[in-house]
ROZAMI-579969 format. One line per 3 residues: number of its first residue (from 0); for each residue x, y, z of N, C-alpha, C. Coordinates in steps of 0.05 Angstrom, whole numbers. Example, Ala and Ser with C-alpha at 12.3 -4.5 7.8 and 13.67 -1.06 7.14 Angstrom:
BEGIN
0	264:-114:156:246:-90:156:264:-66:156; 257:-45:142:273:-21:143:258:1:157 $
END
This chain:
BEGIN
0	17:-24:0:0:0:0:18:25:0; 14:43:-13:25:74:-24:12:84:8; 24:103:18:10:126:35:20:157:27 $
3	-5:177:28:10:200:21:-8:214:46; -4:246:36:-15:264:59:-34:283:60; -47:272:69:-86:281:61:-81:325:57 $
6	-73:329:36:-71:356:40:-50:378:50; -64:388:73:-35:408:82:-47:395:127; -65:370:122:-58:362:155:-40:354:160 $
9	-21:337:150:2:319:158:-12:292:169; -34:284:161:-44:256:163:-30:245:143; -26:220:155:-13:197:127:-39:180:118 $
12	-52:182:102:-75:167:94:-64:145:63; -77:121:64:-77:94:43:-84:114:17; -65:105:-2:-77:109:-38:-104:93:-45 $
15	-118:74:-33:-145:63:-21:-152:72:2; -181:82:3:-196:74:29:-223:69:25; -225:58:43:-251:44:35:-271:58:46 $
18	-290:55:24:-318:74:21:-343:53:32; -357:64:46:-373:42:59:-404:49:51; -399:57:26:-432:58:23:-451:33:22 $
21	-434:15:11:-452:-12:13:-453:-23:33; -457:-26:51:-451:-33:87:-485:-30:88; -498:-57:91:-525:-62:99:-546:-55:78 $
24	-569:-43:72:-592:-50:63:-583:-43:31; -552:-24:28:-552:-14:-6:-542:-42:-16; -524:-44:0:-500:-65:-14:-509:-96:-11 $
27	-541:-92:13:-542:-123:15:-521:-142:37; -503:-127:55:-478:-130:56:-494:-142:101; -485:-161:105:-495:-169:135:-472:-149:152 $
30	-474:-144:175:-452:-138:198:-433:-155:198; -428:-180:195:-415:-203:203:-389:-192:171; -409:-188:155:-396:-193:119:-386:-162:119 $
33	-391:-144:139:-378:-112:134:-352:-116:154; -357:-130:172:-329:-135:193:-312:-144:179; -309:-174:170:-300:-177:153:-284:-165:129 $
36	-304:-145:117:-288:-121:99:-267:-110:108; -278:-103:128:-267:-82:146:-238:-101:157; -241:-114:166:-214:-123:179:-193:-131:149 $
39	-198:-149:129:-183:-148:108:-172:-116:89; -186:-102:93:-185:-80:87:-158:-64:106; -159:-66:137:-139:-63:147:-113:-86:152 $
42	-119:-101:143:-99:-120:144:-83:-113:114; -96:-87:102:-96:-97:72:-64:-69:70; -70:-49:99:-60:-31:91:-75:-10:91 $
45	-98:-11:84:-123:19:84:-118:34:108; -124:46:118:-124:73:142:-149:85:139; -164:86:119:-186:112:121:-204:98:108 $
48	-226:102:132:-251:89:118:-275:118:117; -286:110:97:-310:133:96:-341:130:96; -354:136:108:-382:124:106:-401:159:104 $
51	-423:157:111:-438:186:116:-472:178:124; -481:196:136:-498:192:155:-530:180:135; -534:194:111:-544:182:85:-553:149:80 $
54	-524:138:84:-522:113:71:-539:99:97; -560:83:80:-573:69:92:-599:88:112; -596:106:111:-604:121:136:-603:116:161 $
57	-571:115:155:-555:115:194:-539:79:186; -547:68:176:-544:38:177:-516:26:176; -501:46:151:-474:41:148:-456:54:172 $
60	-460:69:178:-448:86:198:-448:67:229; -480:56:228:-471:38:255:-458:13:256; -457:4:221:-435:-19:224:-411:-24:225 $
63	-404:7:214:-370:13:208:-368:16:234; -386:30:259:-374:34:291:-372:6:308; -384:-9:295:-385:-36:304:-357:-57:301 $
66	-355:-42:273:-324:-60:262:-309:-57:266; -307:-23:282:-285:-13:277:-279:-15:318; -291:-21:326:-288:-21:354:-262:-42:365 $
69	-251:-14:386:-225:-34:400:-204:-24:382; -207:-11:362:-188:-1:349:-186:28:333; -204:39:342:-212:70:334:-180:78:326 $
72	-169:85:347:-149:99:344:-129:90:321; -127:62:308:-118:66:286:-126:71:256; -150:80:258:-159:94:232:-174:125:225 $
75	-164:134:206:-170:166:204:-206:160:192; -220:161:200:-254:159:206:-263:180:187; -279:182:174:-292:206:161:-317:197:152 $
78	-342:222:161:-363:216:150:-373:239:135; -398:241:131:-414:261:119:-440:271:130; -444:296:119:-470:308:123:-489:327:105 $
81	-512:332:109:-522:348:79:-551:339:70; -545:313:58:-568:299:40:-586:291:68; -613:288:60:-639:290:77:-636:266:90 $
84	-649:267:117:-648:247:133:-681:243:146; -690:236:126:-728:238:133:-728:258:117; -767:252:122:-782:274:115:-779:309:123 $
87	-775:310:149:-773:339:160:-759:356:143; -760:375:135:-754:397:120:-718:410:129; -724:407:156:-700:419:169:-683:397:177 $
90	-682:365:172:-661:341:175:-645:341:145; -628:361:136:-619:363:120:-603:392:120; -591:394:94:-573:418:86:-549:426:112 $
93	-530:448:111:-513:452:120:-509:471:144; -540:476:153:-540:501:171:-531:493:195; -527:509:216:-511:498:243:-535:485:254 $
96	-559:490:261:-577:478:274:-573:446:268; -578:447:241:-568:416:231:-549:409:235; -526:412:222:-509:399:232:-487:395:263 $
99	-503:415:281:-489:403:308:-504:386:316; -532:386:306:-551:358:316:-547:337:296; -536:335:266:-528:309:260:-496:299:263 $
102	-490:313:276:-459:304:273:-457:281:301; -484:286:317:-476:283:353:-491:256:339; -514:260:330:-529:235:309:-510:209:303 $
105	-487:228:294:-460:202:269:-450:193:290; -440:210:316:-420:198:334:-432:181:354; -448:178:352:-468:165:364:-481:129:356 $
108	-481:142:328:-485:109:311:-458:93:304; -429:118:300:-406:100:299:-400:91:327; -408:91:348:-386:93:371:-370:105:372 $
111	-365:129:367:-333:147:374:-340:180:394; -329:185:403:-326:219:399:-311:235:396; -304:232:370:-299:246:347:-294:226:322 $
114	-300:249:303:-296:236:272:-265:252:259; -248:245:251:-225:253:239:-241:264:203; -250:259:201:-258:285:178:-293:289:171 $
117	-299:303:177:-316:310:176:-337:319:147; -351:313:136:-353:327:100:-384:339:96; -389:353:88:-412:368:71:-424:353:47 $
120	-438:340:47:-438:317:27:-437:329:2; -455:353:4:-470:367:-26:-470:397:-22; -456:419:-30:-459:443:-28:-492:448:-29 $
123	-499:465:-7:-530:468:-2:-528:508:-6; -541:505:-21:-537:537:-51:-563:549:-30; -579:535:-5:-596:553:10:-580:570:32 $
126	-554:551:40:-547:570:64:-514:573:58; -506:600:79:-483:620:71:-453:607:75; -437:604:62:-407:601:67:-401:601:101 $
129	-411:627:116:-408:630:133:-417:612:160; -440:613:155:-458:597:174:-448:567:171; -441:558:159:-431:523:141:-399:530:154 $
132	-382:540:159:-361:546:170:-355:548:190; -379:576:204:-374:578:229:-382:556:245; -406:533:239:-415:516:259:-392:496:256 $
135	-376:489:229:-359:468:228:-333:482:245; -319:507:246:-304:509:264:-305:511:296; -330:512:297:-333:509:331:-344:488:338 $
138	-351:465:325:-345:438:325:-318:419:326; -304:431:311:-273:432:307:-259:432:336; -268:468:347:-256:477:371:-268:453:400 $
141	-293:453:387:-303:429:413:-289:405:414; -272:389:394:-254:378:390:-275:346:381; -298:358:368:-321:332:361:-310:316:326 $
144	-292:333:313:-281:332:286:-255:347:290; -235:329:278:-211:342:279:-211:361:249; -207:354:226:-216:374:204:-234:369:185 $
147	-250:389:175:-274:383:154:-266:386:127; -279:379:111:-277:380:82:-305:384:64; -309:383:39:-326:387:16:-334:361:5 $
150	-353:359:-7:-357:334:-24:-378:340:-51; -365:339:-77:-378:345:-92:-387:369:-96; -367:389:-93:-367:424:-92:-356:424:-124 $
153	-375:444:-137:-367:458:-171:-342:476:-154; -322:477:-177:-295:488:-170:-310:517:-158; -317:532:-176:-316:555:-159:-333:559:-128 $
156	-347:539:-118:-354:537:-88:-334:529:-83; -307:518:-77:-292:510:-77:-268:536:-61; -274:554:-86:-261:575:-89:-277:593:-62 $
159	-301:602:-70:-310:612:-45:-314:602:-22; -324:582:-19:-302:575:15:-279:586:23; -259:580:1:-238:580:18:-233:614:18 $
162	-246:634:6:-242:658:12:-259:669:32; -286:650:40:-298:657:59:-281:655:90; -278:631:85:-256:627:116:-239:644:120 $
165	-228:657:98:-205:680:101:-224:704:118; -240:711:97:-259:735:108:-264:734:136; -272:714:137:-282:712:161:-261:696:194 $
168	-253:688:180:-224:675:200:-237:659:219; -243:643:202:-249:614:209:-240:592:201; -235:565:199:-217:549:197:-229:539:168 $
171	-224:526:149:-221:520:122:-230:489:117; -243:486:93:-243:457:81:-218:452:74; -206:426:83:-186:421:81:-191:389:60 $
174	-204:384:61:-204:365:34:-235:370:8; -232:353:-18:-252:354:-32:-255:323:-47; -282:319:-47:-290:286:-47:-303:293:-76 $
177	-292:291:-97:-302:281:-125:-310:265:-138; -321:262:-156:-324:238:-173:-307:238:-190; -287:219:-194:-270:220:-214:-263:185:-224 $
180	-261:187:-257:-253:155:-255:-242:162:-300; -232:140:-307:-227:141:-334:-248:153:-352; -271:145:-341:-298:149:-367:-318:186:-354 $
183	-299:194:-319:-317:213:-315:-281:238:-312; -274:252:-327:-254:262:-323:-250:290:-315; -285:305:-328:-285:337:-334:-267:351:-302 $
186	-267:337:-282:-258:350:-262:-229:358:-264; -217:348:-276:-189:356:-288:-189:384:-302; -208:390:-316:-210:411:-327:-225:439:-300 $
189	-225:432:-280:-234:458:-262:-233:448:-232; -234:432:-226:-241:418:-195:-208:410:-192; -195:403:-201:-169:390:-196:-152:415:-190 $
192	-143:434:-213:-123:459:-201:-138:467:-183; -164:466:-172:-167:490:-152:-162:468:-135; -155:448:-130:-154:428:-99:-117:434:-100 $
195	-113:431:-123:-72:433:-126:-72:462:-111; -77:481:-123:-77:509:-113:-75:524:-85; -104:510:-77:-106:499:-43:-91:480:-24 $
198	-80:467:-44:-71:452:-34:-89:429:-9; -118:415:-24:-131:408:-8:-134:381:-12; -127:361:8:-132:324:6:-155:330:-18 $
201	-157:300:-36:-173:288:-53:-177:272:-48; -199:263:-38:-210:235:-39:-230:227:-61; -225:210:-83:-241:197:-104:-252:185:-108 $
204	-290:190:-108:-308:163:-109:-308:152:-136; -321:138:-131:-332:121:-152:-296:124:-182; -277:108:-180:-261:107:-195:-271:79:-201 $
207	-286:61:-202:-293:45:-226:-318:51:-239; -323:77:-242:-347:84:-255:-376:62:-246; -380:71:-228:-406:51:-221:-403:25:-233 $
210	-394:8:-235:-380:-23:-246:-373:-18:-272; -371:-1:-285:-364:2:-323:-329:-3:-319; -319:5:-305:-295:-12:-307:-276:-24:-289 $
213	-310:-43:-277:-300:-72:-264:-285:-90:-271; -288:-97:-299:-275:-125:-316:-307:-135:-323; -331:-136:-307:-352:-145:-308:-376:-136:-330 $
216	-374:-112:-342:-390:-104:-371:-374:-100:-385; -381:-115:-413:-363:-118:-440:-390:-127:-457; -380:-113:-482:-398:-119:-498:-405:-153:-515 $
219	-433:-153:-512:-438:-178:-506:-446:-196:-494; -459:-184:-472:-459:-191:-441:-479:-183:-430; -493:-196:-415:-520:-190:-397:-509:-166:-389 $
222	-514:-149:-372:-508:-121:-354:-527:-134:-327; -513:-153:-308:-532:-153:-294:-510:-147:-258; -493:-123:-260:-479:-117:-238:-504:-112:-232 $
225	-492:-109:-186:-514:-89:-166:-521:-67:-180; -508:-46:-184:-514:-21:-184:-538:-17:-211; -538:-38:-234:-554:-33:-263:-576:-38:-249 $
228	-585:-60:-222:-603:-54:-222:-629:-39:-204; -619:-22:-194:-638:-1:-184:-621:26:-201; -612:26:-214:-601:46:-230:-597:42:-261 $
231	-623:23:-271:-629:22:-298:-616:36:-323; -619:60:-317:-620:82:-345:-592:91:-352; -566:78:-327:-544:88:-324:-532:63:-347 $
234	-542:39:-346:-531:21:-362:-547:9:-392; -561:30:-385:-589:20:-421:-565:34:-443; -554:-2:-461:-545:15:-482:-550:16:-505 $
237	-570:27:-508:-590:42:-525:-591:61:-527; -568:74:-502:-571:104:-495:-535:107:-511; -543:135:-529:-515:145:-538:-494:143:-517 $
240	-501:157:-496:-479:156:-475:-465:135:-463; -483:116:-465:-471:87:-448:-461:80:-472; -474:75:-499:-453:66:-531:-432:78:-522 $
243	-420:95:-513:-389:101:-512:-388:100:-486; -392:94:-477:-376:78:-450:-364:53:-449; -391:35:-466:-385:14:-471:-363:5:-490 $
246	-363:29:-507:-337:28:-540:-312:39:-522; -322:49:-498:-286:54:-480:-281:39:-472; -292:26:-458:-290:3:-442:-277:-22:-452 $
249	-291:-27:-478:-264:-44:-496:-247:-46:-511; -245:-14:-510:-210:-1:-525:-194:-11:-496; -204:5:-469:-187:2:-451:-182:-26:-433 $
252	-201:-45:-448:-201:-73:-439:-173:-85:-458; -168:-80:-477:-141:-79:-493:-114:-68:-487; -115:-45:-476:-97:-25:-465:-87:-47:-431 $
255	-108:-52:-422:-110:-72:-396:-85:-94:-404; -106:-117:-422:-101:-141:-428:-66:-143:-431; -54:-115:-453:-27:-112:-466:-5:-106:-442 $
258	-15:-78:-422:2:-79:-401:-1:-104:-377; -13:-128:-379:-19:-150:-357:-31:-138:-337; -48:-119:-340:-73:-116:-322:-93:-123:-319 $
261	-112:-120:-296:-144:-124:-299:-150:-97:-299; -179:-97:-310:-184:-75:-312:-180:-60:-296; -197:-67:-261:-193:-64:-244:-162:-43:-235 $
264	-143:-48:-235:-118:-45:-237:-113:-13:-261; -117:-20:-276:-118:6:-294:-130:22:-288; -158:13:-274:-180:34:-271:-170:63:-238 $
267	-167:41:-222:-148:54:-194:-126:60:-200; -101:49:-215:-83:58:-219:-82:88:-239; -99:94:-257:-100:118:-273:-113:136:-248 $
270	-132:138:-230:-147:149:-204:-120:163:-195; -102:138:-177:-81:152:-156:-66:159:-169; -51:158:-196:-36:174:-215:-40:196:-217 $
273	-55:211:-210:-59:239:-215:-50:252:-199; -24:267:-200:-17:284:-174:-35:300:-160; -62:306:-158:-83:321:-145:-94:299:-125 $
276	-89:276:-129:-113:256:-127:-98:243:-95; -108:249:-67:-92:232:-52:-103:202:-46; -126:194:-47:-139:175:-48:-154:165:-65 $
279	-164:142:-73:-184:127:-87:-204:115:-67; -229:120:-69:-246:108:-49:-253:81:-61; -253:52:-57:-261:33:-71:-280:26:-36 $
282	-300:16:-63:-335:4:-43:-347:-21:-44; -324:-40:-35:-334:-71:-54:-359:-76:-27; -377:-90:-38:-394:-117:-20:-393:-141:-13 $
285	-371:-150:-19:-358:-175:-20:-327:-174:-21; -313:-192:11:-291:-198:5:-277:-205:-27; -294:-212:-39:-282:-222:-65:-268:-193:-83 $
288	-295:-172:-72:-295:-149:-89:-269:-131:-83; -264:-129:-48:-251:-124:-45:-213:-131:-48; -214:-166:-48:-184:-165:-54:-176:-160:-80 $
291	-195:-162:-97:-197:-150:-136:-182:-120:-128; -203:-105:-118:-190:-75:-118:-161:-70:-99; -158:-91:-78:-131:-83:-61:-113:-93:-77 $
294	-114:-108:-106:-89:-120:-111:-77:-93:-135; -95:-74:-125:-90:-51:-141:-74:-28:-127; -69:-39:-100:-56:-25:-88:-32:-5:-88 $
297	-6:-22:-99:14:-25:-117:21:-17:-149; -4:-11:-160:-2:-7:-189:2:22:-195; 19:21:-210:41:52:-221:46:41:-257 $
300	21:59:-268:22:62:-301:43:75:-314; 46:70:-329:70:80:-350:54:95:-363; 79:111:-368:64:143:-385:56:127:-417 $
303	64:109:-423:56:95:-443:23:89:-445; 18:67:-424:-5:60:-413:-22:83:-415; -17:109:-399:-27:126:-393:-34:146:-411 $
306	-18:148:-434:-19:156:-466:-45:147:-476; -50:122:-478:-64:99:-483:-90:100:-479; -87:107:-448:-122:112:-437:-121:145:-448 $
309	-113:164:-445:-117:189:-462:-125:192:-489; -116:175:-506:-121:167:-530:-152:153:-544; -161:152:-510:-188:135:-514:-208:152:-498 $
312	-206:163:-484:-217:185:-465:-204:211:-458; -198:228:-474:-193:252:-472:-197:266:-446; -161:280:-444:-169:288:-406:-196:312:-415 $
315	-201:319:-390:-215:336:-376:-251:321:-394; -258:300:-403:-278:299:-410:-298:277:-398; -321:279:-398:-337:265:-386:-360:253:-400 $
318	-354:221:-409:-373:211:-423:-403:207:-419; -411:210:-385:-431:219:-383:-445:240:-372; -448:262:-382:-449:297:-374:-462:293:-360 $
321	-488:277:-359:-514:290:-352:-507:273:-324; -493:260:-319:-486:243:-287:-464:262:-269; -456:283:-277:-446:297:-258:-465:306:-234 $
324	-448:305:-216:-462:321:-184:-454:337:-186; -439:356:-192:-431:382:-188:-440:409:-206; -467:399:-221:-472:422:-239:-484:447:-228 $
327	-477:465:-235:-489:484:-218:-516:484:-218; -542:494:-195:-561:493:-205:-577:496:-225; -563:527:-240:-580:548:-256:-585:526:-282 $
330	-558:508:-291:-569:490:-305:-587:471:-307; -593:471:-277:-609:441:-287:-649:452:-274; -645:483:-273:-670:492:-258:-680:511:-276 $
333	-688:511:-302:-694:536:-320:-702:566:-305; -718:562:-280:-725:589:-272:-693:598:-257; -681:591:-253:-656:602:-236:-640:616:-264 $
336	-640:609:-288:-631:627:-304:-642:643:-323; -674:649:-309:-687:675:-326:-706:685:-315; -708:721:-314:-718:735:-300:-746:732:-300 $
END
């Protein structure tokens, strides 16, 4: 296992950590079968596991405190906050009311008190830089989160944070949680210099593109991974967009095959190759899933290789636009861009 340094904290965090969204009712995944993860996962080398209060509604979060018990202190913990938790209007978004009452929520369902990173799941465009800052720095000062971060911030929120904290002289997002993988890249083109700039940890979801480059869809082939099926329309290829995922997918199943990779391997290894990039989040549901992605631990592409996948996916581009999280609203809300 690679370790680098989450940013400008001086944590040493894994080039893997494991993402725990599948941990119980998403993933299907028992307590007994997340321990498990969980301990191969640190046996594996990992340090940083990530879950958020979302997943499952509370579910993952109380199994990762379960797994992780008796041994807190050797792993840097991080969860999230933001996305709705119920019906109530006000169990959601980034205001202090909320989040000092869901954070006590998280530490509560992991067993800990405190979380080592803290994250905003989804920039919430209802409330102020300020207010989203000041409650996370005097959470900070209570000593309930050692440092917070962003998740899925368009570069220029990114940008304003970090000039709000100045303004206001309060303590800073110190990391940003993207989507980044071979087939989703546009973040290179705006999200990446402003994390270099900042100098702010990266942590990387989804770098096998929701299973597209598992080794498991190739053309020809049932499409019958977890994720196609409560997420239909992401793998119908009938749809232009998925036709070239799928026509990448077996240029780069070639590019694989020639350097003696699995896909797998190519797919994380092109992820932690990016000097911006300090982590890769991999989210298997199965021991099986997981030693596939840890044997990727170790993998360092050649600028050849890496030529290769450029040649087939052009940096900064994203074969499926319309699956970005980070679009600003005005695009996707017609009244937000006309009077």
């Amino acid at each position: 296992m690679q370790y680098r340094t989450l940013g400008r904290t001086g944590v040493q965090v894994s080039s893997l950590a494991l993402g725990a969204m599948n941990f119980g009712a998403i993933g299907r995944t028992t307590q007994d079968e997340a321990t498990a993860i969980v301990d191969a996962a640190l046996e594996g080398g990992v340090n940083l596991i990530d879950t958020a209060d979302m997943y499952g509604a509370g579910e993952s979060e109380e199994m990762v405190g379960k797994a992780i018990a008796g041994r807190r202190d050797d792993i840097v913990l991080a969860t999230k906050a933001t996305m709705p938790m119920g019906e109530e209007r006000n169990h959601r978004g980034s205001s202090r009311r909320w989040l000092v009452t869901e954070l006590d929520n998280s530490l509560r369902r992991l067993g800990v008190d405190h979380v080592d990173l803290y994250q905003i799941h989804r920039w919430d465009p209802t409330t102020s830089d300020e207010e989203t800052l000041s409650a996370l720095t005097d959470l900070q000062r209570a000593g309930k989160i050692r440092y917070f971060g962003s998740s899925t911030f368009p570069a220029y929120r990114i940008v304003q944070a970090q000039w709000a904290a100045r303004e206001h002289h309060l303590s800073r997002y110190v990391t940003e949680q993207p989507s980044y993988s071979i087939l989703q890249r546009g973040i290179e083109t705006h999200v990446l210099p402003v994390t270099e700039e900042y100098r702010l940890g990266v942590l990387a979801w989804s770098p096998l593109a929701s299973g597209w480059l598992s080794g498991a869809i190739r053309a020809g082939r049932d499409i019958t991974t977890s994720r196609s099926a409560f997420m239909p329309q992401r793998f119908d290829t009938t749809l232009p967009a998925n036709r070239a995922r799928l026509d990448a997918v077996e240029r780069l199943a070639v590019v694989a095959d020639e350097a003696g990779l699995t896909m797998i391997q190519l797919a994380l290894g092109f992820v932690t190759a990016h000097p911006a990039v300090t982590s890769a989040l991999i989210g298997p549901r199965t021991l099986d899933h997981l030693h596939s992605q840890l044997a990727a631990a170790e993998t360092v592409l050649s600028a050849d290789v890496l030529d290769a996948i450029d040649a087939i996916v052009a940096p900064g581009t994203d074969l499926a636009a319309d699956e970005k999280f980070d679009t600003p609203p005005a695009l996707l809300d017609p009244s937000l861009r006309r009077r």
